[in-house]
C-alpha positions in Angstrom: 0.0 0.0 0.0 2.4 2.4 -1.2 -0.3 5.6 -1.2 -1.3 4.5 2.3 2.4 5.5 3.7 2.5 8.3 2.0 -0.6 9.5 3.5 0.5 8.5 6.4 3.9 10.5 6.7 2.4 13.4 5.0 -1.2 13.8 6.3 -2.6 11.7 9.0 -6.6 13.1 8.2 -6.0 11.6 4.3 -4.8 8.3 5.4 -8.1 8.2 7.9 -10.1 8.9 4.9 -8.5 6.6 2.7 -8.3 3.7 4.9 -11.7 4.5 5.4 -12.4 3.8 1.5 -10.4 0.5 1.3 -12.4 -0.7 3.7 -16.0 0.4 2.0 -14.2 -1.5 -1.2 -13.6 -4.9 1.0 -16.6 -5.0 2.8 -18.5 -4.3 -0.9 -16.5 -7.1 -2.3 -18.2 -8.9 0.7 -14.6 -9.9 2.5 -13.4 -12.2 -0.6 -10.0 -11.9 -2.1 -10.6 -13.3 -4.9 -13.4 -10.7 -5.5 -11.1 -8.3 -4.6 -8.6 -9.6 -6.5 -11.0 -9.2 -9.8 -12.5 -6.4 -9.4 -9.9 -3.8 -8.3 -6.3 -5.8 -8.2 -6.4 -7.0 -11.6 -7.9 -3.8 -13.3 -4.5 -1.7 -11.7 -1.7 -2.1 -13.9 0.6 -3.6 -11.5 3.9 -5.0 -11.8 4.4 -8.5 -10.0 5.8 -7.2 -6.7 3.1 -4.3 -6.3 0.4 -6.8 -6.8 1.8 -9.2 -4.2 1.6 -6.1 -2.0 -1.4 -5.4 -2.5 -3.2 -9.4 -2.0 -0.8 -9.4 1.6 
């Protein structure tokens, strides 16, 4: 989650708020990786290590 320390160090009130989003996209991909995996992991054009980031 590379923008979520970057939020972090920079502004702690946008990391809230987007913490707050990643969780309103996990819960609406009701908790399943693999849905997550589909609908938001796969449509990012990620290289092989950011994508393993992003499934841990």
């Amino acid at each position: 989650m590379i923008i979520a320390s970057q939020k972090r160090k920079e502004n702690v009130a946008e990391y809230i708020l987007y913490m707050w989003q990643i969780e309103d996209l996990i819960r609406a991909n009701d908790l399943d990786i693999s849905k997550i995996e589909t609908n938001i992991i796969d449509k990012s054009n990620l290289d092989p290590a950011q994508r393993k980031q992003m499934v841990e």
